[in-house]
SETORFI-999063 format. One record per residue: residue in three letters; y, x, z of N, C-alpha, C in turn. Coordinates in steps of 0.05 Angstrom, whole numbers, plus 32768, in hexadecimal, padded with zeros to 4 digits. Each point is the difference from the previous one (the first is absolute). Layout:
N
@type->ALA | ny->Y | nx->X | nz->Z | cay->Y | cax->X | caz->Z | cy->Y | cx->X | cz->Z
...
***
This chain:
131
@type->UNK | ny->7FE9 | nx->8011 | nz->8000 | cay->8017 | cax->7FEF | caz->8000 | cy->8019 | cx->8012 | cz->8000
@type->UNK | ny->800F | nx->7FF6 | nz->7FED | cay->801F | cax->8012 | caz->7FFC | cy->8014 | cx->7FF1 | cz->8010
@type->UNK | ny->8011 | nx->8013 | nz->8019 | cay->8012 | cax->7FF9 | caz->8006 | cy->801D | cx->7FF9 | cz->7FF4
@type->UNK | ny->8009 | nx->7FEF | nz->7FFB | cay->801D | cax->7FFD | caz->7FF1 | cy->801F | cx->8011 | cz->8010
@type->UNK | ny->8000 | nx->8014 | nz->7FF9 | cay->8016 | cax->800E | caz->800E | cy->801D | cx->7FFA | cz->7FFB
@type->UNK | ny->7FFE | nx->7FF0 | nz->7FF0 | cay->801C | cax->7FFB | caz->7FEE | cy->800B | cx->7FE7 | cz->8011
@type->UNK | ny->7FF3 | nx->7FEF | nz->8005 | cay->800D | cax->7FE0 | caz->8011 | cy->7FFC | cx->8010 | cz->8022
@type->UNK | ny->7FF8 | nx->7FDF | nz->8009 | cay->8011 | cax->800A | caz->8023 | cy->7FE3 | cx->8007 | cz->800B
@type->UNK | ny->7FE9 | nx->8007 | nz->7FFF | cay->7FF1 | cax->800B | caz->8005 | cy->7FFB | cx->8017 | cz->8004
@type->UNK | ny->8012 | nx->800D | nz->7FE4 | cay->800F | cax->801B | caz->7FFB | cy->800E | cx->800C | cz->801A
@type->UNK | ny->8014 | nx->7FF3 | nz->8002 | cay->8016 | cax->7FFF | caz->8010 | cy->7FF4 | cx->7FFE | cz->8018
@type->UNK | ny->7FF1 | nx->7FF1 | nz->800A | cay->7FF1 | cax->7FFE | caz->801D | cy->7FF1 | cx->8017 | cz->7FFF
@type->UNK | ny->7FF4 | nx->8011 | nz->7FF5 | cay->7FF3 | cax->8015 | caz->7FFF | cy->8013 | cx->8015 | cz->8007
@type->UNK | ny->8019 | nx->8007 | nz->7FE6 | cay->800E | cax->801C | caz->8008 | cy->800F | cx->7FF1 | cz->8015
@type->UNK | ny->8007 | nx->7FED | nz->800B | cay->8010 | cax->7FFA | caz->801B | cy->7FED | cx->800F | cz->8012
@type->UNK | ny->7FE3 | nx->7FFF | nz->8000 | cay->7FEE | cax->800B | caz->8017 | cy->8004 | cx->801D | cz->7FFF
@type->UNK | ny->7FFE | nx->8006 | nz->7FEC | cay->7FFD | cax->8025 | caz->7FFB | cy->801F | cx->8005 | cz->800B
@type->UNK | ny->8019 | nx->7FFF | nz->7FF2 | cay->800A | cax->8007 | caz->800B | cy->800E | cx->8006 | cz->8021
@type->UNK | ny->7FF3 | nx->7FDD | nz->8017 | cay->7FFD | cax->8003 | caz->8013 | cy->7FF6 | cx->800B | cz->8013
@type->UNK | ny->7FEA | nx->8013 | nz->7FEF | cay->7FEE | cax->8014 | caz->800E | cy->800E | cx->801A | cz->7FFA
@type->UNK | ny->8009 | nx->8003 | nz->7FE8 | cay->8006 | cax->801C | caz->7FF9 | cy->8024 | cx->8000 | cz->8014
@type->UNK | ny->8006 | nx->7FE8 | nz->8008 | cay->8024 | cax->8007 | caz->8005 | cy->7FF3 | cx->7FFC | cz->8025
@type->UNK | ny->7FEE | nx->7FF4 | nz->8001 | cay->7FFB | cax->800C | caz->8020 | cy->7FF9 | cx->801B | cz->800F
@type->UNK | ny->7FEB | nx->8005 | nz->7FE3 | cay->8003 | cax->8026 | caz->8005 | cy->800E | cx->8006 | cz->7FF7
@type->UNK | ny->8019 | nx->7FFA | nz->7FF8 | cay->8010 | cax->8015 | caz->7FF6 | cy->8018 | cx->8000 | cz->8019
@type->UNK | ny->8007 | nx->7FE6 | nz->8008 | cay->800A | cax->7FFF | caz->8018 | cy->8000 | cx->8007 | cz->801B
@type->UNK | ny->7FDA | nx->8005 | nz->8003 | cay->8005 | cax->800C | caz->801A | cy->7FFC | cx->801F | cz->8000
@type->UNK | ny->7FF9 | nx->800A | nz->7FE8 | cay->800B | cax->801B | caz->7FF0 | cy->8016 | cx->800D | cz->800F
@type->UNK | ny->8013 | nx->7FE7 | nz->7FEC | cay->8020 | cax->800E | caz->8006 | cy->8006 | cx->7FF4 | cz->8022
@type->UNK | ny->7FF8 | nx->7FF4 | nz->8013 | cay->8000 | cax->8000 | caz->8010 | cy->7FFA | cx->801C | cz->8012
@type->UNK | ny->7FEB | nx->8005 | nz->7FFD | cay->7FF6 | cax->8010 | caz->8010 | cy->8008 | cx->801B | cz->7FFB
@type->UNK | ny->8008 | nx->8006 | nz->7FDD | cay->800E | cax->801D | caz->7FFA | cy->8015 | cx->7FF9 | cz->800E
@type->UNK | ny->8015 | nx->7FF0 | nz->7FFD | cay->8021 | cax->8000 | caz->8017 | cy->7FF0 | cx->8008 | cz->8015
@type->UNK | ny->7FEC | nx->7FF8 | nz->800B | cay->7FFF | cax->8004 | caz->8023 | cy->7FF6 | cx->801B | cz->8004
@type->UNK | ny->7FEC | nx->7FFE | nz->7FF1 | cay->7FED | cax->801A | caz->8003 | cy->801B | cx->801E | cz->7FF3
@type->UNK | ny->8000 | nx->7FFA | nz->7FE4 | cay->800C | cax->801C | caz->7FF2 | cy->801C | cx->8003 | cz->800E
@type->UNK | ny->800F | nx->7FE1 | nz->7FF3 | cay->8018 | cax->8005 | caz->800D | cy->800C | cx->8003 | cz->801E
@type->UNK | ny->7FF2 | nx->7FF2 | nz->800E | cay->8005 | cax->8003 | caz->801E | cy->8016 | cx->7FE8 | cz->800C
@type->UNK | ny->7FF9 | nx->7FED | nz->7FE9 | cay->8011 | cax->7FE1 | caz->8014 | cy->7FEB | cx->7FF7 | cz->8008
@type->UNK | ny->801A | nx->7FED | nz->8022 | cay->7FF5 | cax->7FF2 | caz->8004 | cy->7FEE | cx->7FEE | cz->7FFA
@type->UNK | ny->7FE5 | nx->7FE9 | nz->8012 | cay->7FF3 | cax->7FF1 | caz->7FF6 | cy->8015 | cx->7FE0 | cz->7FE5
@type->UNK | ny->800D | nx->8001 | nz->8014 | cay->800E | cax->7FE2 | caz->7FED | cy->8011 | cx->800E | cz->7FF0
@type->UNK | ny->800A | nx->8012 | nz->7FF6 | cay->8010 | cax->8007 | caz->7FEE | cy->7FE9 | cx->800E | cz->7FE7
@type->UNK | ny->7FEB | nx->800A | nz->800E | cay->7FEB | cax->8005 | caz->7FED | cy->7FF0 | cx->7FEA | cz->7FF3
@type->UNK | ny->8002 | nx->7FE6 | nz->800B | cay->7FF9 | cax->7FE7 | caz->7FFE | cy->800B | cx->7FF2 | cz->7FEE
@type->UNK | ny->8024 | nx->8008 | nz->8002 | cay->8013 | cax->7FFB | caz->7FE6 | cy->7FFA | cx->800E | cz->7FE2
@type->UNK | ny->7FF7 | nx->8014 | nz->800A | cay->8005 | cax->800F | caz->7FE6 | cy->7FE9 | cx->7FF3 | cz->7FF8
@type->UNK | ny->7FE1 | nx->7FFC | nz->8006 | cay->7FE8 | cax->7FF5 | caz->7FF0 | cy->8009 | cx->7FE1 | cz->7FFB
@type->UNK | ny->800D | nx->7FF1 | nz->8004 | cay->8004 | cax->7FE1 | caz->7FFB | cy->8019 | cx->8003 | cz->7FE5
@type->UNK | ny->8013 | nx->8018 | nz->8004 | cay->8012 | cax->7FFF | caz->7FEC | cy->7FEA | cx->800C | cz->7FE4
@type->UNK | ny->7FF7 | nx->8015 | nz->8000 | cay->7FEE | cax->800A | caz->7FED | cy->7FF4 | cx->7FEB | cz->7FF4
@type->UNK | ny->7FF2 | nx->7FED | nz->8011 | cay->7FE9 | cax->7FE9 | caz->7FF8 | cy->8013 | cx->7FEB | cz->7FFB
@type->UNK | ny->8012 | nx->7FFD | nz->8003 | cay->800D | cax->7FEC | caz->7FEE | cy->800F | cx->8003 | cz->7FE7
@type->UNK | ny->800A | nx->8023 | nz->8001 | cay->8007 | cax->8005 | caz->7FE2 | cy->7FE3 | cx->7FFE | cz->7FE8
@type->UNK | ny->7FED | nx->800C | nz->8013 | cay->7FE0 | cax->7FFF | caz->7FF9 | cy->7FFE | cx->7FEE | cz->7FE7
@type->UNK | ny->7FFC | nx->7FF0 | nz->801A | cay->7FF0 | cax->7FE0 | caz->7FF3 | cy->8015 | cx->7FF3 | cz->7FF5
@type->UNK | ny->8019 | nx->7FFB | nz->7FFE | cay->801D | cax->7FFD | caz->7FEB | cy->7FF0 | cx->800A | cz->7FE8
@type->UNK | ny->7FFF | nx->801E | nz->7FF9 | cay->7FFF | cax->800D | caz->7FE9 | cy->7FE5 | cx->7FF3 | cz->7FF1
@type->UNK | ny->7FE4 | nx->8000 | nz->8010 | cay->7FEE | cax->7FFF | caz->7FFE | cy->8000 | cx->7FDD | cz->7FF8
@type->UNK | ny->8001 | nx->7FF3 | nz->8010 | cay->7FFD | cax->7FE3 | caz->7FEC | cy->8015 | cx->8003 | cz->7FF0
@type->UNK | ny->8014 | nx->8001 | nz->7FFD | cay->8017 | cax->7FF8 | caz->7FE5 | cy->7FF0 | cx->800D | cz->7FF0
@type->UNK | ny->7FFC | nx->8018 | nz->7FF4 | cay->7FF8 | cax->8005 | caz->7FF1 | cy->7FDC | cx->7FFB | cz->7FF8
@type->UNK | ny->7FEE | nx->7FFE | nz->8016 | cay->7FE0 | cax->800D | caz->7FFB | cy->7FFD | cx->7FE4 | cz->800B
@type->UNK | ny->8006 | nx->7FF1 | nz->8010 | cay->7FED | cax->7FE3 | caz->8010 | cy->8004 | cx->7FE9 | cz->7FEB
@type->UNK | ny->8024 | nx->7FFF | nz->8000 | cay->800C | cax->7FE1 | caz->7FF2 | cy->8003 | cx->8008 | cz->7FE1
@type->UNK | ny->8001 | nx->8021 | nz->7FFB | cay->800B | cax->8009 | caz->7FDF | cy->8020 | cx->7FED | cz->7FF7
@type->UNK | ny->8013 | nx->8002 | nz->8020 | cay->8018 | cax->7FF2 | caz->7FF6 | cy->8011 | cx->800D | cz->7FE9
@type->UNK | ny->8010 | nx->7FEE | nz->7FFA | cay->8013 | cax->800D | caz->7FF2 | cy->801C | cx->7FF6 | cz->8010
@type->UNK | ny->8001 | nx->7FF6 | nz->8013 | cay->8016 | cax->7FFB | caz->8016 | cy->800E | cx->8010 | cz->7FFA
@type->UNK | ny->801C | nx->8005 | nz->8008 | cay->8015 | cax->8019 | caz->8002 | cy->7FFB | cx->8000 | cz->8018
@type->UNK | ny->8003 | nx->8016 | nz->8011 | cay->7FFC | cax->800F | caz->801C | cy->8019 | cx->7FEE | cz->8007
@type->UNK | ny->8017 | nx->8002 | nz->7FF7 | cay->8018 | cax->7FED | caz->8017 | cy->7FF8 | cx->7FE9 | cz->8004
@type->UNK | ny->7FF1 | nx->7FF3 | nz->7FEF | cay->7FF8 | cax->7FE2 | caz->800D | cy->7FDE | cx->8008 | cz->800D
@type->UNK | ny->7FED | nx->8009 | nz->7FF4 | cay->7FE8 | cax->7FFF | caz->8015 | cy->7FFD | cx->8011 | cz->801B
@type->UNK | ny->8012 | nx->8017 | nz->8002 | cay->8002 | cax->800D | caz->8016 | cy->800D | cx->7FF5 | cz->8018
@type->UNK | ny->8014 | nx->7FE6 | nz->8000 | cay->8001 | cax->7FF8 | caz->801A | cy->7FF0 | cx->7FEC | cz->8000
@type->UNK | ny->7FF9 | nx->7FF5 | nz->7FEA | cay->7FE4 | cax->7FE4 | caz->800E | cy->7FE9 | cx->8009 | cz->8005
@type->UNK | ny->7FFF | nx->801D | nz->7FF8 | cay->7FE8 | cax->800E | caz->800A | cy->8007 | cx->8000 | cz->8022
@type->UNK | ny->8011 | nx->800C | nz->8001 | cay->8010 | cax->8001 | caz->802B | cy->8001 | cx->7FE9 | cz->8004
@type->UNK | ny->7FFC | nx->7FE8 | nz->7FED | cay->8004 | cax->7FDF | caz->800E | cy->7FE5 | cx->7FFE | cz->8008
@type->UNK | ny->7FF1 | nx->7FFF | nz->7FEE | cay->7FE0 | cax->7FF6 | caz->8003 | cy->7FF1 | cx->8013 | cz->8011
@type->UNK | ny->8007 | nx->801A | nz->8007 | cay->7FF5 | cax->8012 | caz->8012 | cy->8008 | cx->7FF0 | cz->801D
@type->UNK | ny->800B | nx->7FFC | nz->7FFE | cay->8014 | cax->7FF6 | caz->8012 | cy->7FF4 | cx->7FE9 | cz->8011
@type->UNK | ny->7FFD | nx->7FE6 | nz->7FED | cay->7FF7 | cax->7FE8 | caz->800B | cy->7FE3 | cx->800B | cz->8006
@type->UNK | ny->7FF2 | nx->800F | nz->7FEA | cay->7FDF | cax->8000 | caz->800A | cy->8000 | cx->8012 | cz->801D
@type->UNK | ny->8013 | nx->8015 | nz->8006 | cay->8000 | cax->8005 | caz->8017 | cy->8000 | cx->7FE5 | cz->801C
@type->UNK | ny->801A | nx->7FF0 | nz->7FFC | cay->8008 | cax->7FEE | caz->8010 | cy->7FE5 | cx->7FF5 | cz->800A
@type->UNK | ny->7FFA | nx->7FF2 | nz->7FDF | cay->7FDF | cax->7FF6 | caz->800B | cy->7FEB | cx->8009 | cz->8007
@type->UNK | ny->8005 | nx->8018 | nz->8003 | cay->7FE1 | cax->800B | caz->800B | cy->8002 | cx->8006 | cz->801A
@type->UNK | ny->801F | nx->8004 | nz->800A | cay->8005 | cax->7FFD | caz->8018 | cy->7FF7 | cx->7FDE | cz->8012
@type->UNK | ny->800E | nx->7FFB | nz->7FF9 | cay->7FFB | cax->7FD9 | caz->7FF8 | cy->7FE4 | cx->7FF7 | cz->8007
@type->UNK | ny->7FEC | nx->800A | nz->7FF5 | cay->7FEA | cax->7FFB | caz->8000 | cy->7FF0 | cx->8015 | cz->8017
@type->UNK | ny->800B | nx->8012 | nz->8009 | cay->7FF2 | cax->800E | caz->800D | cy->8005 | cx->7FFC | cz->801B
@type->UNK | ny->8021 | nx->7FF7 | nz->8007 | cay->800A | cax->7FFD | caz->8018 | cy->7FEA | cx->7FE2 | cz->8008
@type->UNK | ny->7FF9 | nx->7FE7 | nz->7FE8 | cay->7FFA | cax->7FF0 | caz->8001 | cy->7FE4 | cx->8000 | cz->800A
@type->UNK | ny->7FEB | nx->800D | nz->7FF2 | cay->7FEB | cax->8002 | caz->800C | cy->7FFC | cx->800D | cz->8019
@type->UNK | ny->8010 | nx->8015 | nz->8004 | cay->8003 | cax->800C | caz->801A | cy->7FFD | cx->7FE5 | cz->801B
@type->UNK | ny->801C | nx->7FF3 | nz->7FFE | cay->8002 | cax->7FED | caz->800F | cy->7FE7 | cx->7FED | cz->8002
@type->UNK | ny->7FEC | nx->8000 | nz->7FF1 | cay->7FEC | cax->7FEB | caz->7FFE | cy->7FEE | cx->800F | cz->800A
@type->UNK | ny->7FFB | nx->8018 | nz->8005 | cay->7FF7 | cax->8012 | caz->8009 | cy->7FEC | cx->800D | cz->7FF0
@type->UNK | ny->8003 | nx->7FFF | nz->7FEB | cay->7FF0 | cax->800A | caz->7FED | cy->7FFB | cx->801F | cz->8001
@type->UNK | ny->7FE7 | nx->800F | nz->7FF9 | cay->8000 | cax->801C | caz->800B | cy->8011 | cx->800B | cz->7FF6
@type->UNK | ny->800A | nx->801A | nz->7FFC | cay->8012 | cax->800B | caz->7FF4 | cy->7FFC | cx->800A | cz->7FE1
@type->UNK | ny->7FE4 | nx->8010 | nz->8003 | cay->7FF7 | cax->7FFE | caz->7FE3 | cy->8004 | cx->7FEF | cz->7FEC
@type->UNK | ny->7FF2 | nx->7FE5 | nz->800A | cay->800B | cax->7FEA | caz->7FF3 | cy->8019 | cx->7FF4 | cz->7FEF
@type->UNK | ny->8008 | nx->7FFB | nz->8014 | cay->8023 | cax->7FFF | caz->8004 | cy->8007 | cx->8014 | cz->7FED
@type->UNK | ny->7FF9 | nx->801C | nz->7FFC | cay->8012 | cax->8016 | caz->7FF4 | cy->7FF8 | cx->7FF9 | cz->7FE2
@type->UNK | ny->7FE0 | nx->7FFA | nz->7FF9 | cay->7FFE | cax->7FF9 | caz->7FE9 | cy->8003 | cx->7FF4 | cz->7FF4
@type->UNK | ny->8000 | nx->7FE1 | nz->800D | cay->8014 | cax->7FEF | caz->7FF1 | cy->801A | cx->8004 | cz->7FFC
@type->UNK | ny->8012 | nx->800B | nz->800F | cay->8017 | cax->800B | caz->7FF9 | cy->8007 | cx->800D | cz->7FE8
@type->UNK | ny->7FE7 | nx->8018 | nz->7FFB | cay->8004 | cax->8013 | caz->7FE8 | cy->7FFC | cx->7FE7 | cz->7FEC
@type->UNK | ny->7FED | nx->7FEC | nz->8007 | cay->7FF4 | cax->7FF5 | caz->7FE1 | cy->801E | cx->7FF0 | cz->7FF6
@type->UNK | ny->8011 | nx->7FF4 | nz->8016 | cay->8007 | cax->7FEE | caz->7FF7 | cy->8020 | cx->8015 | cz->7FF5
@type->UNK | ny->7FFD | nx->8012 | nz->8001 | cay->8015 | cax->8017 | caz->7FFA | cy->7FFE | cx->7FFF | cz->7FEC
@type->UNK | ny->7FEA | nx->8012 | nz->7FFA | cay->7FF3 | cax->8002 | caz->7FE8 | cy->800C | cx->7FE6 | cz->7FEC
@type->UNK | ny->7FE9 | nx->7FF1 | nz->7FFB | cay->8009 | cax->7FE1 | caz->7FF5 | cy->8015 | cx->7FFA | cz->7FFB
@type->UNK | ny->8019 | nx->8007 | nz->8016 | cay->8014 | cax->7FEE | caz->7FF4 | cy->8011 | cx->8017 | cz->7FEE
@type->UNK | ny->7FFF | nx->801B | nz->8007 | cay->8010 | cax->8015 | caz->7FF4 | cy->7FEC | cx->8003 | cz->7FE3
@type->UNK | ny->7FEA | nx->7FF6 | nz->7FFF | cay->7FFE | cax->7FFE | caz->7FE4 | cy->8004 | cx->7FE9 | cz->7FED
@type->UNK | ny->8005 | nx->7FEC | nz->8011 | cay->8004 | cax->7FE6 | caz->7FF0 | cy->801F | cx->8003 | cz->7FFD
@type->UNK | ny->8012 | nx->8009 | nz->8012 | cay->801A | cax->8011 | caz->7FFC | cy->8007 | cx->8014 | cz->7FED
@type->UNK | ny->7FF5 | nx->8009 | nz->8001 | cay->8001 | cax->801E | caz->7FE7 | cy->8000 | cx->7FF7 | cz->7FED
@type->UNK | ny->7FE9 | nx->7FEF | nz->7FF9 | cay->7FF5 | cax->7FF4 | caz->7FDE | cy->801B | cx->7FE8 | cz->7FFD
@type->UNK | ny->7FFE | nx->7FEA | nz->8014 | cay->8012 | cax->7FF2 | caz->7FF6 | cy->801E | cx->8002 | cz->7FFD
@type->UNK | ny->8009 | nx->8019 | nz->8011 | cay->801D | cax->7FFE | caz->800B | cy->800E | cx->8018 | cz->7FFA
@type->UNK | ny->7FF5 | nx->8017 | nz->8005 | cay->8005 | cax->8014 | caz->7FFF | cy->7FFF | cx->8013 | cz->7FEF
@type->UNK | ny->7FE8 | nx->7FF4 | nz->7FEE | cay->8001 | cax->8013 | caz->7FEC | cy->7FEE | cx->7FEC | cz->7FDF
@type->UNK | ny->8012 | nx->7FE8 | nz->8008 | cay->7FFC | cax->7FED | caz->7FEC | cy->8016 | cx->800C | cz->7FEA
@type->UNK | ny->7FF2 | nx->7FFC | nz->7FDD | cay->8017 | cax->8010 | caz->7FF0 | cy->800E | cx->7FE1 | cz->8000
@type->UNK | ny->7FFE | nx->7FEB | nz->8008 | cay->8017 | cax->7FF0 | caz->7FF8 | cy->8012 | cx->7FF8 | cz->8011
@type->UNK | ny->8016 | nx->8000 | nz->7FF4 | cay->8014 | cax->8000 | caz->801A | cy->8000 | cx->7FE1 | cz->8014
***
């Protein structure tokens, strides 16, 4: 059976690859600031979340969605939709917490529902070629 790489199956696929490759790449540049350079933990923390967001910016516009967006319009709805999928995964995690859900739990649905919405964001919003 041939996978179709070209529609959103495509797209759900290099969405995954690249979330693996911008997590190692993130805690990479994390750990070089801490380890090579000698910052602090949260400022070394900054520098792997800034890297992983220019990352995965570069990486879906071009290799996940194949936009043709201009960077002035998909680069801040990229910081919008990062944005809300953060909110919500907070959202959902504070939520199960309170229900007492284990934390594992709780943390994974969080990622999923991150996940999910920053790709249903990306494709539709962010790095849609129509205005």
């Amino acid at each position: 059976m041939r996978v179709n790489t070209q529609g959103l199956v495509g797209q759900v696929l290099r969405f995954g690859v690249v979330g693996v490759a911008n997590t190692v790449m993130g805690v990479g540049a994390t750990m070089a600031a801490f380890h090579l350079l000698g910052w602090g933990p949260l400022p070394a923390n900054g520098a792997g979340y800034a890297a992983g967001f220019v990352f995965s910016y570069v990486m879906h516009r071009f290799f996940t969605f194949r936009s043709a967006a201009p960077a002035a319009r998909s680069l801040p709805r990229y910081a919008m939709v990062l944005g809300t999928g953060y909110l919500a995964n907070l959202v959902v995690l504070y939520a199960l917490l309170g229900l007492e859900v284990a934390f594992l739990w709780a943390q994974i649905a969080a990622m999923v529902t991150f996940s999910a919405l920053v790709f249903a964001g990306s494709r539709a919003f962010a790095f849609s070629d129509a205005r």
